[in-house]
mmCIF file of the N, C-alpha and C atoms, coordinates in Angstrom:
data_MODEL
# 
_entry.id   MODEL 
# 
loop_
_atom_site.group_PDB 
_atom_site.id 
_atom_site.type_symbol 
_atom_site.label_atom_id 
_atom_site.label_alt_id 
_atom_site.label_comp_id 
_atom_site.label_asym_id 
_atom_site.label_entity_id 
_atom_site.label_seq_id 
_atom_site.pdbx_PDB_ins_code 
_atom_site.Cartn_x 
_atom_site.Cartn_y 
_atom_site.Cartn_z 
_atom_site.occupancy 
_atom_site.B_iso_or_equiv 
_atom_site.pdbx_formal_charge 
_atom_site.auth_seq_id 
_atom_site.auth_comp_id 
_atom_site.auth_asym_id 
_atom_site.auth_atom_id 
_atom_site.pdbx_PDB_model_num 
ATOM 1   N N  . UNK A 1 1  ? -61.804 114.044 27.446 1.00 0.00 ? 1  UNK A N  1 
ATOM 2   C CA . UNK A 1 1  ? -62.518 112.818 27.647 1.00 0.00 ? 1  UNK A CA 1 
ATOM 3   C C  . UNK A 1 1  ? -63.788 113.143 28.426 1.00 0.00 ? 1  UNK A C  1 
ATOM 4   N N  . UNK A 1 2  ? -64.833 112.307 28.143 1.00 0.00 ? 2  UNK A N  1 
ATOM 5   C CA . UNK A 1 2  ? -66.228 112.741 28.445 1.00 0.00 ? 2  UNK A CA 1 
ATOM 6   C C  . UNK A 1 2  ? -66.213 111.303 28.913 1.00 0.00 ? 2  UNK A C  1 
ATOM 7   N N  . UNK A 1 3  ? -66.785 111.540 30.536 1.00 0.00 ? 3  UNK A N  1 
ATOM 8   C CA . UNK A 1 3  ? -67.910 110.795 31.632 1.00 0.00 ? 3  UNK A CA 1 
ATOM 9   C C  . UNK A 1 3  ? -69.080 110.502 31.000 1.00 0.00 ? 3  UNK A C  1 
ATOM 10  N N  . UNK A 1 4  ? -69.731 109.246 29.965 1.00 0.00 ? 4  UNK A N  1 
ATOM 11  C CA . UNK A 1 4  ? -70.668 108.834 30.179 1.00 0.00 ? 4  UNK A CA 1 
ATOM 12  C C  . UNK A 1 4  ? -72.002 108.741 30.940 1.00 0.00 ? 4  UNK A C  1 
ATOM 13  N N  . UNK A 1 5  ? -72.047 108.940 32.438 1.00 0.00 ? 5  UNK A N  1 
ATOM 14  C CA . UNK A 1 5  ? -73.090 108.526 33.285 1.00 0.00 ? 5  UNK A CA 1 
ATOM 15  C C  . UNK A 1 5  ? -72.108 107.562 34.353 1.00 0.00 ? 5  UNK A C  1 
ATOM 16  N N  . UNK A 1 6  ? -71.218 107.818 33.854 1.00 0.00 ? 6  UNK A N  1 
ATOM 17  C CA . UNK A 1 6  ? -70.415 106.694 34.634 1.00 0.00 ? 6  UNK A CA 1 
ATOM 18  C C  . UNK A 1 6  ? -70.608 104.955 34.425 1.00 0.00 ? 6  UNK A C  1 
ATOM 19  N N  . UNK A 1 7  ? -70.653 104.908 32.807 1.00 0.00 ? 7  UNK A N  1 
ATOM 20  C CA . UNK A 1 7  ? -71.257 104.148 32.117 1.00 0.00 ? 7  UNK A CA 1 
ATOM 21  C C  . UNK A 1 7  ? -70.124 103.839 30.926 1.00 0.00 ? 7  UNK A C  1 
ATOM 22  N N  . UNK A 1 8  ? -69.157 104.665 30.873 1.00 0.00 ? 8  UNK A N  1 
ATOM 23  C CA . UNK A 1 8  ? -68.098 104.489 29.957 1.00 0.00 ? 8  UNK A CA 1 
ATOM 24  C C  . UNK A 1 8  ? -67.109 105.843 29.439 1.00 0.00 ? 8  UNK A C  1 
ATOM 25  N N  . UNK A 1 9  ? -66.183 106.091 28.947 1.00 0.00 ? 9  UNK A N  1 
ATOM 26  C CA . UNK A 1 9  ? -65.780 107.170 28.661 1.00 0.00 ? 9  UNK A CA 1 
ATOM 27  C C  . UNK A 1 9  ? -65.922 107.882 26.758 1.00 0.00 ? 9  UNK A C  1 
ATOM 28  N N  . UNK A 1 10 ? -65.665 108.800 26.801 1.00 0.00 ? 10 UNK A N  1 
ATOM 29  C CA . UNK A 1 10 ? -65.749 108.951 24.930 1.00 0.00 ? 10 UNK A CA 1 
ATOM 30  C C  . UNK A 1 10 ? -65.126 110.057 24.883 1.00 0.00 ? 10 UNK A C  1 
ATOM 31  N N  . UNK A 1 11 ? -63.870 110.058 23.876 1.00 0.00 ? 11 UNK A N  1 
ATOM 32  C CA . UNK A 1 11 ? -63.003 110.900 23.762 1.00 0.00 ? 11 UNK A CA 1 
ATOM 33  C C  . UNK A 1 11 ? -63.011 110.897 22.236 1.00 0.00 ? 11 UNK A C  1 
ATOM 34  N N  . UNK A 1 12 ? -61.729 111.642 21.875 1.00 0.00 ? 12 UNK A N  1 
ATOM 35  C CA . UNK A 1 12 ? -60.884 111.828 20.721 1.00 0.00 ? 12 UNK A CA 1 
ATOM 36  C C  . UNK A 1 12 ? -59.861 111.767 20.101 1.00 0.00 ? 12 UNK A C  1 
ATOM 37  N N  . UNK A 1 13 ? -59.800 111.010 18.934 1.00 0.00 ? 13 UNK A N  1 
ATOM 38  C CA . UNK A 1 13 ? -58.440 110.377 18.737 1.00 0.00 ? 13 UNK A CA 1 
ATOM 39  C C  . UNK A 1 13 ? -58.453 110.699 16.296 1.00 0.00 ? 13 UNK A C  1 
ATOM 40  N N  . UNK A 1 14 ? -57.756 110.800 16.220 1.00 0.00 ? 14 UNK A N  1 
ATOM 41  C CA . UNK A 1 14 ? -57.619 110.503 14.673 1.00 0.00 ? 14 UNK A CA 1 
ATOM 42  C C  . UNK A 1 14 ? -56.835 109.618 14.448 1.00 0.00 ? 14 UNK A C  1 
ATOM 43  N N  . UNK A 1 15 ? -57.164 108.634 13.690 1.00 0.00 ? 15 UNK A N  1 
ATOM 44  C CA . UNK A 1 15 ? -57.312 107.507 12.489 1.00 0.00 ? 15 UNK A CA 1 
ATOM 45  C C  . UNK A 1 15 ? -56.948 107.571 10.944 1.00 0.00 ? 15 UNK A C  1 
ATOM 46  N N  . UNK A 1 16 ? -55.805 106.660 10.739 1.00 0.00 ? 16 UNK A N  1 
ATOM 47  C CA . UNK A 1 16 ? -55.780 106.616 8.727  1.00 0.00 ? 16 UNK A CA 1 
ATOM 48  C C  . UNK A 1 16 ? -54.688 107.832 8.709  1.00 0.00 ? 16 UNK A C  1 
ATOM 49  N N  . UNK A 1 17 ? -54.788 107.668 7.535  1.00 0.00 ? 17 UNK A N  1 
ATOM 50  C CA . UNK A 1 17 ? -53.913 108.823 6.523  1.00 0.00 ? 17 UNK A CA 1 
ATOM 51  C C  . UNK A 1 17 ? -54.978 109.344 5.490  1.00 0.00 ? 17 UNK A C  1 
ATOM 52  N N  . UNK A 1 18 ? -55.374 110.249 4.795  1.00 0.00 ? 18 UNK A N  1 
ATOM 53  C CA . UNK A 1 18 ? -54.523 111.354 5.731  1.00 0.00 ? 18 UNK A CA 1 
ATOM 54  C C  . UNK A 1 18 ? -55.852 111.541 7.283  1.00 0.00 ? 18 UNK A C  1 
ATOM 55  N N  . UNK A 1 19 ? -55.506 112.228 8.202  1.00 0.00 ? 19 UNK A N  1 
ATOM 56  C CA . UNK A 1 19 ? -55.876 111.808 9.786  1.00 0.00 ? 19 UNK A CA 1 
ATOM 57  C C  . UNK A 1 19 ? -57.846 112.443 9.723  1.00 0.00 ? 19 UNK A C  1 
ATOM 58  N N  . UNK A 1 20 ? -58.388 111.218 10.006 1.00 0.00 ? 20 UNK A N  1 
ATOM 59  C CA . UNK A 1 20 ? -59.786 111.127 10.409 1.00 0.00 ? 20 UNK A CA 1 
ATOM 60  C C  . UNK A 1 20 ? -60.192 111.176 11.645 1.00 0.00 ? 20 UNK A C  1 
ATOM 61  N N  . UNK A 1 21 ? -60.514 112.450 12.096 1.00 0.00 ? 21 UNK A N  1 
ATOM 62  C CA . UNK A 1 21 ? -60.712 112.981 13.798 1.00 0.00 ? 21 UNK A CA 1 
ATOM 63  C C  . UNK A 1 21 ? -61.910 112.197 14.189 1.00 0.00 ? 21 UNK A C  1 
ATOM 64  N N  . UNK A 1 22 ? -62.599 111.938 15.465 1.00 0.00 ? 22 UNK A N  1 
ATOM 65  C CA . UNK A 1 22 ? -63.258 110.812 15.594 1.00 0.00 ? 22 UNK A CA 1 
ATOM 66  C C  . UNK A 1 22 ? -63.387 111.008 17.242 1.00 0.00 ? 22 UNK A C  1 
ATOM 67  N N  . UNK A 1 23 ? -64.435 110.656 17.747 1.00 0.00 ? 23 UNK A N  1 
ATOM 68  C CA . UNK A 1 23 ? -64.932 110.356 18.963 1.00 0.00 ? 23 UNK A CA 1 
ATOM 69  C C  . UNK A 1 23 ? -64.498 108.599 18.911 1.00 0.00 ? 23 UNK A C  1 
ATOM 70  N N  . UNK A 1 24 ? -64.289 107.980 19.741 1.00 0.00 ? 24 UNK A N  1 
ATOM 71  C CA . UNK A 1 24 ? -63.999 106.955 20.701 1.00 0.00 ? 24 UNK A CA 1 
ATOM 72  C C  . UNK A 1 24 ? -64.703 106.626 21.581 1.00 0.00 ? 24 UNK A C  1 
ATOM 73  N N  . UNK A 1 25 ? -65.509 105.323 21.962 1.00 0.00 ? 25 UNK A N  1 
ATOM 74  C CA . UNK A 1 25 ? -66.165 105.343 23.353 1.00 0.00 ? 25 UNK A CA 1 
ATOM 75  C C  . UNK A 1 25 ? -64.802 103.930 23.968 1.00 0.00 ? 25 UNK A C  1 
ATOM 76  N N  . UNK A 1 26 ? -64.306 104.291 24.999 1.00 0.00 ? 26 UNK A N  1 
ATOM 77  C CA . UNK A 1 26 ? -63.267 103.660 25.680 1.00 0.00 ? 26 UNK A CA 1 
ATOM 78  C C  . UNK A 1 26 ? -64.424 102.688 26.316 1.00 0.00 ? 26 UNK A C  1 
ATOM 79  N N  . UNK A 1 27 ? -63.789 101.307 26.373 1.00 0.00 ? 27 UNK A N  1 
ATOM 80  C CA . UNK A 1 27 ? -64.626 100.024 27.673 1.00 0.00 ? 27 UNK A CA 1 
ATOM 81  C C  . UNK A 1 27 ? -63.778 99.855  28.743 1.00 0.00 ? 27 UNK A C  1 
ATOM 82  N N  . UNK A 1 28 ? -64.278 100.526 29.797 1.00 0.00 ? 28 UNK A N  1 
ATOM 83  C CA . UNK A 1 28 ? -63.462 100.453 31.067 1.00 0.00 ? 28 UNK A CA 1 
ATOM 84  C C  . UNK A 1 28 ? -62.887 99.055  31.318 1.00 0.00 ? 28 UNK A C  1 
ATOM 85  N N  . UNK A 1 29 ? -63.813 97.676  31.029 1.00 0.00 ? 29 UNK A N  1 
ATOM 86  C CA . UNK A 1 29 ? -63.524 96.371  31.720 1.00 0.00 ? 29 UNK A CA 1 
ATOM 87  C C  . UNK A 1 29 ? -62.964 95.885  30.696 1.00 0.00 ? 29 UNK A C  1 
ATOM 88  N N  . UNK A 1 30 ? -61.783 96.398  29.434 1.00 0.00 ? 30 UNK A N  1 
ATOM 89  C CA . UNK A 1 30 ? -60.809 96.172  28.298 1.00 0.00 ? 30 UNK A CA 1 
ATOM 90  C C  . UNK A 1 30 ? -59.901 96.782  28.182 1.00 0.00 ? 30 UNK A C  1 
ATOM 91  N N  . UNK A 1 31 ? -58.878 96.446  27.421 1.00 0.00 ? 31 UNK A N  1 
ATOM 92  C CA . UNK A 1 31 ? -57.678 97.717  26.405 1.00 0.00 ? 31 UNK A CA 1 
ATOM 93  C C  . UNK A 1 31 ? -58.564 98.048  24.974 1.00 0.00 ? 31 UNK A C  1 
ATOM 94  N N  . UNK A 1 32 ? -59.794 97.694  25.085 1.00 0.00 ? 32 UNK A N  1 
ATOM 95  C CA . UNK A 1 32 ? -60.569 98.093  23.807 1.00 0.00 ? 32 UNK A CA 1 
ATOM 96  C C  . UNK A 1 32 ? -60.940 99.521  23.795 1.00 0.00 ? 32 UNK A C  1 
ATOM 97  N N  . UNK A 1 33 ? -61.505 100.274 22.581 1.00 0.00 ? 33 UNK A N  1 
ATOM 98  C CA . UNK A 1 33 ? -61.449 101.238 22.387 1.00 0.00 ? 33 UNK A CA 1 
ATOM 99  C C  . UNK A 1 33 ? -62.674 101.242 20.814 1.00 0.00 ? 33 UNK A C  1 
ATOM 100 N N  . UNK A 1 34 ? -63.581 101.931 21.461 1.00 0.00 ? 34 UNK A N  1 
ATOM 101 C CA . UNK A 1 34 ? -64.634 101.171 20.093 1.00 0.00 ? 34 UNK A CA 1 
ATOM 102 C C  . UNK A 1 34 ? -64.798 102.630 18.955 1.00 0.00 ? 34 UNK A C  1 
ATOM 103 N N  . UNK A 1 35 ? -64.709 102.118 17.716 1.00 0.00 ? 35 UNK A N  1 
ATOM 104 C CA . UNK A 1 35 ? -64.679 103.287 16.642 1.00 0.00 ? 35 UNK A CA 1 
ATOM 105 C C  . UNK A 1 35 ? -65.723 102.904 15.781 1.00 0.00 ? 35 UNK A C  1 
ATOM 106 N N  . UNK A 1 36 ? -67.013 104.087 15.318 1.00 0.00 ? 36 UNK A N  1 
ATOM 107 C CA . UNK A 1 36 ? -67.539 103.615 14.120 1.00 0.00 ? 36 UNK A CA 1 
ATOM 108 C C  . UNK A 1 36 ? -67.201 103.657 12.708 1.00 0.00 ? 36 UNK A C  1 
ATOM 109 N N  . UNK A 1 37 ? -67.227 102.350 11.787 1.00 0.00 ? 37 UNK A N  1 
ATOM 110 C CA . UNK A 1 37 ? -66.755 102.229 10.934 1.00 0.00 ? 37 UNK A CA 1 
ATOM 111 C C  . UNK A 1 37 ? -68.104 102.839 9.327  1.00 0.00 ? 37 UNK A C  1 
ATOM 112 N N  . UNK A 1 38 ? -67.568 103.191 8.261  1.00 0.00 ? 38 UNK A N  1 
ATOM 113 C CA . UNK A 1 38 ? -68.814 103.395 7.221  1.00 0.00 ? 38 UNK A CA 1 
ATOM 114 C C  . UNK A 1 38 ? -69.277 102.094 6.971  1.00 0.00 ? 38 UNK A C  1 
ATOM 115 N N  . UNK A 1 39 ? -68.752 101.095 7.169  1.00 0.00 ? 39 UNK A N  1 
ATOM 116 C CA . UNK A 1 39 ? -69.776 99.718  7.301  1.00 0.00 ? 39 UNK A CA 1 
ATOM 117 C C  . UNK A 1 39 ? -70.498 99.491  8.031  1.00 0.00 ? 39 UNK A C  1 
ATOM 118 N N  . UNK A 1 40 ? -71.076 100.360 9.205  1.00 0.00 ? 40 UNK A N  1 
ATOM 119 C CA . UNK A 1 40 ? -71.699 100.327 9.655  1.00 0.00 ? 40 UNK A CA 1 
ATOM 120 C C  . UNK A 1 40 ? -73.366 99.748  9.109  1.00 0.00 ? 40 UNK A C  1 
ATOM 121 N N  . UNK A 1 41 ? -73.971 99.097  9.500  1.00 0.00 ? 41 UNK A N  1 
ATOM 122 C CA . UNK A 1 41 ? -75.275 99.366  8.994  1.00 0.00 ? 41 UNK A CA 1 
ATOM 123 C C  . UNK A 1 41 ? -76.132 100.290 9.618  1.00 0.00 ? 41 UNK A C  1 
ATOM 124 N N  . UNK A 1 42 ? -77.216 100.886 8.913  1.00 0.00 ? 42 UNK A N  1 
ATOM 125 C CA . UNK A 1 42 ? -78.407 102.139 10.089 1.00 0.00 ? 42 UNK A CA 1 
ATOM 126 C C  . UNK A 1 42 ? -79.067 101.047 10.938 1.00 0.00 ? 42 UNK A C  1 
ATOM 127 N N  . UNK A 1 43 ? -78.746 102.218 12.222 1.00 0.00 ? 43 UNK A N  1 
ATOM 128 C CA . UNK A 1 43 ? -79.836 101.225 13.223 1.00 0.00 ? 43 UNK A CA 1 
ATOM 129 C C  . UNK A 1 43 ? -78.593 100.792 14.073 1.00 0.00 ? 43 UNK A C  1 
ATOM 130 N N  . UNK A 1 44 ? -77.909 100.381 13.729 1.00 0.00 ? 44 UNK A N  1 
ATOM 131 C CA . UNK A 1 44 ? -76.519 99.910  14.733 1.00 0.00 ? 44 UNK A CA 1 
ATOM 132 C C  . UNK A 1 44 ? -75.258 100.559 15.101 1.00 0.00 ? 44 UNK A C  1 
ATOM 133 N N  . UNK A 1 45 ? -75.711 102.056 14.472 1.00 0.00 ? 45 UNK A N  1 
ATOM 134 C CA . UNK A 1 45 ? -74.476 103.276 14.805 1.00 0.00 ? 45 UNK A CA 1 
ATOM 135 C C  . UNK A 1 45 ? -75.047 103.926 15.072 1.00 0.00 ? 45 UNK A C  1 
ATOM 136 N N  . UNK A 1 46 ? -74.861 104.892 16.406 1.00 0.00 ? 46 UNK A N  1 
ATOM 137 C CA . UNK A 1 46 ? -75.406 106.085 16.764 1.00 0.00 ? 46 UNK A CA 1 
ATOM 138 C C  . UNK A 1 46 ? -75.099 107.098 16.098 1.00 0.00 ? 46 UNK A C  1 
ATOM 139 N N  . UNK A 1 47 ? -76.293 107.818 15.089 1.00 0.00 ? 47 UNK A N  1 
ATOM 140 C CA . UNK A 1 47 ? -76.496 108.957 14.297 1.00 0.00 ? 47 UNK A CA 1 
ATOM 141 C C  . UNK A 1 47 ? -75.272 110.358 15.100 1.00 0.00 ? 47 UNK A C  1 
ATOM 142 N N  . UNK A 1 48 ? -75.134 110.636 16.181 1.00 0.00 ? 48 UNK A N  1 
ATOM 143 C CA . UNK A 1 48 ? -74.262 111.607 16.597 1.00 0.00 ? 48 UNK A CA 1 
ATOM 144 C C  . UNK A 1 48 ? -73.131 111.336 16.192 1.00 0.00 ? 48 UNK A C  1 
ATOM 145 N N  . UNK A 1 49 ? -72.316 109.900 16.071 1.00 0.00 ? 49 UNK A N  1 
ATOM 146 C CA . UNK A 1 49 ? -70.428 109.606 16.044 1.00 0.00 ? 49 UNK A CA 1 
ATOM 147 C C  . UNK A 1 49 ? -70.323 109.453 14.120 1.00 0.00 ? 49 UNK A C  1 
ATOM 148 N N  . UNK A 1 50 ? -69.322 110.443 14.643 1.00 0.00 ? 50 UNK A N  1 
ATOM 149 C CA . UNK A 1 50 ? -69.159 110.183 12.760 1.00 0.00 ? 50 UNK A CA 1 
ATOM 150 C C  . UNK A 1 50 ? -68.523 108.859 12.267 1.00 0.00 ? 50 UNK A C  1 
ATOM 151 N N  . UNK A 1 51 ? -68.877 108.282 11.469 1.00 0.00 ? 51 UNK A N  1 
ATOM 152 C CA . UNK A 1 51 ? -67.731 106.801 10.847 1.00 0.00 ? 51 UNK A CA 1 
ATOM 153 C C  . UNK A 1 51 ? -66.413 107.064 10.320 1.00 0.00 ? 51 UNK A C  1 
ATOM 154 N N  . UNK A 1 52 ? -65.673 106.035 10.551 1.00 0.00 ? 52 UNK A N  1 
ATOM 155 C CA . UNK A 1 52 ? -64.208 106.007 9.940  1.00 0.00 ? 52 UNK A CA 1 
ATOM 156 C C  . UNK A 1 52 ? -64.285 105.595 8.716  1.00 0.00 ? 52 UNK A C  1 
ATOM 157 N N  . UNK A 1 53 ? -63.990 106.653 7.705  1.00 0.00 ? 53 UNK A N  1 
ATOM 158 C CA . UNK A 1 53 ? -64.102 105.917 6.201  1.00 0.00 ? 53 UNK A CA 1 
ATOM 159 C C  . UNK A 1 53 ? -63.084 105.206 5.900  1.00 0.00 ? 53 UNK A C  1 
ATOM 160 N N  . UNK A 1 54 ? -62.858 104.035 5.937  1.00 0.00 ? 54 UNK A N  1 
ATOM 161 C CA . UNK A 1 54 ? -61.782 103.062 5.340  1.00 0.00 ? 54 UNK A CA 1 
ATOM 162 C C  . UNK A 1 54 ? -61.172 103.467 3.967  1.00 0.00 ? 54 UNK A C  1 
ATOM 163 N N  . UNK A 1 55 ? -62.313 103.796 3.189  1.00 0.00 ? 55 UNK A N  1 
ATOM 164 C CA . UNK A 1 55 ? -61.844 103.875 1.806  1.00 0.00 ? 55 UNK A CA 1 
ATOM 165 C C  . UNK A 1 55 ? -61.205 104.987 1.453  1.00 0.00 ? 55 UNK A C  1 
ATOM 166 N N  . UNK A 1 56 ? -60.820 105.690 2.390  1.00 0.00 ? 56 UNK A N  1 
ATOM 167 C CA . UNK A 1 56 ? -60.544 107.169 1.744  1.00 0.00 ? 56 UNK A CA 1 
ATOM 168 C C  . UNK A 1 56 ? -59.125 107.040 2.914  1.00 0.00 ? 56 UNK A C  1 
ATOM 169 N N  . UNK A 1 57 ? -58.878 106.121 3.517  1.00 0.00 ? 57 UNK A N  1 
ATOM 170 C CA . UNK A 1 57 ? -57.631 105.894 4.212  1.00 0.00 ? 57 UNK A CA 1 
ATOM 171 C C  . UNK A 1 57 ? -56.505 105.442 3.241  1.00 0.00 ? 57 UNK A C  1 
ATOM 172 N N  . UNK A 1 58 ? -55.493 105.287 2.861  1.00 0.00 ? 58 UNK A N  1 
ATOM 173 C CA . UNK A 1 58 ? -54.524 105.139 2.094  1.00 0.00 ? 58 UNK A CA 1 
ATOM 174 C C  . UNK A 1 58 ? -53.494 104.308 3.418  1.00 0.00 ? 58 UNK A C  1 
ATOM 175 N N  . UNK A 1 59 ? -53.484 104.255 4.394  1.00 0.00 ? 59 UNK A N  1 
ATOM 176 C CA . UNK A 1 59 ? -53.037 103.212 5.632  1.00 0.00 ? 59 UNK A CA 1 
ATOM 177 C C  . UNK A 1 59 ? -53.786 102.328 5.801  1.00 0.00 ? 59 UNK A C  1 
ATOM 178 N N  . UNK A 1 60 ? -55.095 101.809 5.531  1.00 0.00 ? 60 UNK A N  1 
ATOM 179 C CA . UNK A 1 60 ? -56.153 101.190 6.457  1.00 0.00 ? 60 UNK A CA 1 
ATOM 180 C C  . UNK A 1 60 ? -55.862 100.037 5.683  1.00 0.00 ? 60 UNK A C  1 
ATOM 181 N N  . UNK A 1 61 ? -55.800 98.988  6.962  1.00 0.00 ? 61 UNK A N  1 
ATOM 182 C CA . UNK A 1 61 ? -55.611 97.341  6.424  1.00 0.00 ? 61 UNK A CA 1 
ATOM 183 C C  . UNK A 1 61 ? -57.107 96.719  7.256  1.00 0.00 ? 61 UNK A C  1 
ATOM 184 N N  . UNK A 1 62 ? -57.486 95.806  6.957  1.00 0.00 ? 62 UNK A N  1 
ATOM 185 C CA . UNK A 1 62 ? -58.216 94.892  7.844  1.00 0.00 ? 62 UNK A CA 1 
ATOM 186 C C  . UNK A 1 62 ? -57.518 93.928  8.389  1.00 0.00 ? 62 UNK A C  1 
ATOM 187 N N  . UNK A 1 63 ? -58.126 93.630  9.923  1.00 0.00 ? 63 UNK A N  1 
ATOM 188 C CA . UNK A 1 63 ? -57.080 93.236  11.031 1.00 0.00 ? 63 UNK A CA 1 
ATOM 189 C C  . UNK A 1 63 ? -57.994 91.883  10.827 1.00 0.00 ? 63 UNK A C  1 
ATOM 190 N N  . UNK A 1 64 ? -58.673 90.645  10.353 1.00 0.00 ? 64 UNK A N  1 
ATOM 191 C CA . UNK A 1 64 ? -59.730 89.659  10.384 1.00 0.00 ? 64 UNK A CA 1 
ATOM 192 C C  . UNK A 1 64 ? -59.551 88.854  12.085 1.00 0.00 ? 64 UNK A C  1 
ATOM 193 N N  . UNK A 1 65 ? -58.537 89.537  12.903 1.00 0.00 ? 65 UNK A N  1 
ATOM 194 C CA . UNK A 1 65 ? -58.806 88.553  14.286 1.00 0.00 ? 65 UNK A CA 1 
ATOM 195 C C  . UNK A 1 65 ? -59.265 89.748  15.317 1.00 0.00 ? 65 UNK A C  1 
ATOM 196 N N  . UNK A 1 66 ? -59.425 91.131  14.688 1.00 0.00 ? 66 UNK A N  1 
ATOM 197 C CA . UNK A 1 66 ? -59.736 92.161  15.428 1.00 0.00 ? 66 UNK A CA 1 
ATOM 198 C C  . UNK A 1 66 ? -61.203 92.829  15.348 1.00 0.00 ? 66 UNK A C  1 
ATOM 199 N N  . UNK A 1 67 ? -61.673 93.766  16.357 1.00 0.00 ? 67 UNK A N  1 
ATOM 200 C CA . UNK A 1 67 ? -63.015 94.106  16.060 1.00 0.00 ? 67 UNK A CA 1 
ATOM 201 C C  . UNK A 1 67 ? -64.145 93.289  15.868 1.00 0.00 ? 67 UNK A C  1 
ATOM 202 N N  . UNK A 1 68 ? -64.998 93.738  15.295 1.00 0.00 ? 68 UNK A N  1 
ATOM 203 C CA . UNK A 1 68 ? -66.249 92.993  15.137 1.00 0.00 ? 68 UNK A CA 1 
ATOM 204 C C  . UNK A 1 68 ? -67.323 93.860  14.608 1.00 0.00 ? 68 UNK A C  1 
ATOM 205 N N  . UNK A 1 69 ? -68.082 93.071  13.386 1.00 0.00 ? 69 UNK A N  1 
ATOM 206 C CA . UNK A 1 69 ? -68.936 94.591  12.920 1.00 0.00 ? 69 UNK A CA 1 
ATOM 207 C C  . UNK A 1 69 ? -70.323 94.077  13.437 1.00 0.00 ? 69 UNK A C  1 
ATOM 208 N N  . UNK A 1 70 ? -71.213 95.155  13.519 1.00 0.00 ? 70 UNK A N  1 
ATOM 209 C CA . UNK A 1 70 ? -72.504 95.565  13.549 1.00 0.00 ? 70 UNK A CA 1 
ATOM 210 C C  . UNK A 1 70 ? -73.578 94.841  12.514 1.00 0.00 ? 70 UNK A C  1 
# 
């Protein structure tokens, strides 16, 4: 897990089937845990975090009371 600036944390976790490795930025003031998705639009995902491809997940459901996109 990586210290932000003391601004937030960002770790690593894998996602889906079969498993999509992935940086995480954790929100200290939540149980949230923020992931970029390939729906992302440009401009609203930081070019360094790779996206979670949904479509290539064979587990991945949409949660419609969870998250929030970009």
């Amino acid at each position: 897990m990586d210290n932000l600036k003391n601004l937030g944390y960002e770790g690593t976790f894998s996602f889906g089937s079969p498993a999509q490795e992935m940086k995480v930025i954790f929100d200290t003031g939540s149980a949230w845990a923020w992931l970029f998705s390939e729906k992302c639009k440009p401009g609203n995902c930081p070019l360094k975090n790779k996206k979670f491809a949904e479509t290539k997940s064979s587990t991945f459901s949409t949660n419609e009371k969870g998250g929030q996109f970009l």
